[in-house]
ChimeraX commands (.cxc) that place a marker at each C-alpha (Angstrom):
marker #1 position -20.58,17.39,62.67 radius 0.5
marker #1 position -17.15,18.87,62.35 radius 0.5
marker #1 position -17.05,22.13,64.16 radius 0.5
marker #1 position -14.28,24.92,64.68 radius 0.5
marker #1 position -12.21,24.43,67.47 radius 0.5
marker #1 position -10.84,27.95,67.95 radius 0.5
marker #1 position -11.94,31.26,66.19 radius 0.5
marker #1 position -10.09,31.75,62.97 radius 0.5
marker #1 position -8.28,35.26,62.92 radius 0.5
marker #1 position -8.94,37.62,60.18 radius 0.5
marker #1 position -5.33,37.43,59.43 radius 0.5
marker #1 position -5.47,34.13,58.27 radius 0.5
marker #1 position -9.00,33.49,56.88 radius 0.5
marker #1 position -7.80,36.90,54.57 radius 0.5
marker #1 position -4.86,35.17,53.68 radius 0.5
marker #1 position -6.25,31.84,52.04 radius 0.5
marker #1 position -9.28,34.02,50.65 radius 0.5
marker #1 position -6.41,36.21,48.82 radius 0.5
marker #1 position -5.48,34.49,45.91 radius 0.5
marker #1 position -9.26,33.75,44.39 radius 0.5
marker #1 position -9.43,37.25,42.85 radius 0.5
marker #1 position -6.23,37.02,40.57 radius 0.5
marker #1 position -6.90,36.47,36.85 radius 0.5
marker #1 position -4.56,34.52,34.46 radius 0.5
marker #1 position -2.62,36.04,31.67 radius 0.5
marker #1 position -3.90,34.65,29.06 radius 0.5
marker #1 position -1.81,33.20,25.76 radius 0.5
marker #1 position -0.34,36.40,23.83 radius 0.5
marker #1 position 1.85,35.82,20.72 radius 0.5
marker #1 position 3.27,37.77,18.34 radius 0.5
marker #1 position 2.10,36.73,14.86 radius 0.5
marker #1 position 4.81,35.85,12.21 radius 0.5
marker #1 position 3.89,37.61,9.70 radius 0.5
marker #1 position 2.96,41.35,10.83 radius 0.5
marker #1 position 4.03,41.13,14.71 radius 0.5
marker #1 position 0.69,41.70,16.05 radius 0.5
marker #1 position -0.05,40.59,19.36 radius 0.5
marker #1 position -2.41,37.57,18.78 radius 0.5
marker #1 position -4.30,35.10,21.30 radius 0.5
marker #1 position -2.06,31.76,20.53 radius 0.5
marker #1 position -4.22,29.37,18.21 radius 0.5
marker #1 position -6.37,32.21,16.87 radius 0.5
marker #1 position -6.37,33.92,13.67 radius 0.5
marker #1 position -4.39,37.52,13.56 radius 0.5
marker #1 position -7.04,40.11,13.13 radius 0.5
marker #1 position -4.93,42.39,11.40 radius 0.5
marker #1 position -3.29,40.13,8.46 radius 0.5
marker #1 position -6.00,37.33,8.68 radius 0.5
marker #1 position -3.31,34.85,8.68 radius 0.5
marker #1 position -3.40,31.62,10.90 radius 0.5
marker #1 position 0.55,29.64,11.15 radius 0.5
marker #1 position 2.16,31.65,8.28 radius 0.5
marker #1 position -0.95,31.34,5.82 radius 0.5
marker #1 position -3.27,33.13,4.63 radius 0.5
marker #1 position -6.70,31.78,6.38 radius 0.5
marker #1 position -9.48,34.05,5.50 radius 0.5
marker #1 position -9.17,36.20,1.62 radius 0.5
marker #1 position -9.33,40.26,1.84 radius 0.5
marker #1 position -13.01,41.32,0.54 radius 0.5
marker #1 position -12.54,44.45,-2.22 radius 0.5
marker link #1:1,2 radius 0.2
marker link #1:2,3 radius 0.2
marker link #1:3,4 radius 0.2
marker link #1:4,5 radius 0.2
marker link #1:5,6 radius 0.2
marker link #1:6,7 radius 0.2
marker link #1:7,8 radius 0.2
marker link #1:8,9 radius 0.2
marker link #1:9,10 radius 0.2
marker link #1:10,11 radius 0.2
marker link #1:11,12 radius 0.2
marker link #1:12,13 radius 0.2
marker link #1:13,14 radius 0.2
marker link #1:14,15 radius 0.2
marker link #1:15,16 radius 0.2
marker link #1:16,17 radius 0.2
marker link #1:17,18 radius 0.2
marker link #1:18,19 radius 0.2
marker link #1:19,20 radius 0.2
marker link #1:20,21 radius 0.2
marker link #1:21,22 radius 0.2
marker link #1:22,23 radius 0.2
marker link #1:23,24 radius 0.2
marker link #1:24,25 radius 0.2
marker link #1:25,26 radius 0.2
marker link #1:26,27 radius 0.2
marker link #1:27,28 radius 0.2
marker link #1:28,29 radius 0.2
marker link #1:29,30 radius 0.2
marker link #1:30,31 radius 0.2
marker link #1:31,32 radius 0.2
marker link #1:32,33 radius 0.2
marker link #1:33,34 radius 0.2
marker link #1:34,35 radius 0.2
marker link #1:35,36 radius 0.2
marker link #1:36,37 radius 0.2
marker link #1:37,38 radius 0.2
marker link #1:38,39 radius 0.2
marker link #1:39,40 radius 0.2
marker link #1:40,41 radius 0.2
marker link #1:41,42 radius 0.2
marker link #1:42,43 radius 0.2
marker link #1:43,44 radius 0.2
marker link #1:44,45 radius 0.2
marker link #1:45,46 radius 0.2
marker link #1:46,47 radius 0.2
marker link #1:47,48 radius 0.2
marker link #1:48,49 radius 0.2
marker link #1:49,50 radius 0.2
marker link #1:50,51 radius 0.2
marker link #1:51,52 radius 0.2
marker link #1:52,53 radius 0.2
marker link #1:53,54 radius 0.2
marker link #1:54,55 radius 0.2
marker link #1:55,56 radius 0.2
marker link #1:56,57 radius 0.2
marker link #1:57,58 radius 0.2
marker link #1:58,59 radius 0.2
marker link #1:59,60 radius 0.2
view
């Protein structure tokens, strides 16, 4: 069985268990058409518009 062969200092074990915690930015665009910040490849909540068209019609 593989087994330590000296204690690991709390130095270094905190420094390799540091970097597991950060989160990714995820994809923000602005969208073309009314410059809302958008996910990238989802359609803009505000002007319901997906690559310059029109994807989902305004209800009345």
């Amino acid at each position: 069985m593989a087994v330590p062969k000296r204690k690991v200092s709390k130095a270094r074990r905190d420094k390799r268990r540091s970097n597991n915690w950060k989160l990714n930015l995820p994809g923000i665009v602005k969208c073309p058409k009314c410059g809302e910040f958008v996910l990238s490849h989802r359609v803009c909540k505000k002007c319901r518009s997906y690559n310059g068209k029109e994807v989902i019609k305004e209800e009345a």
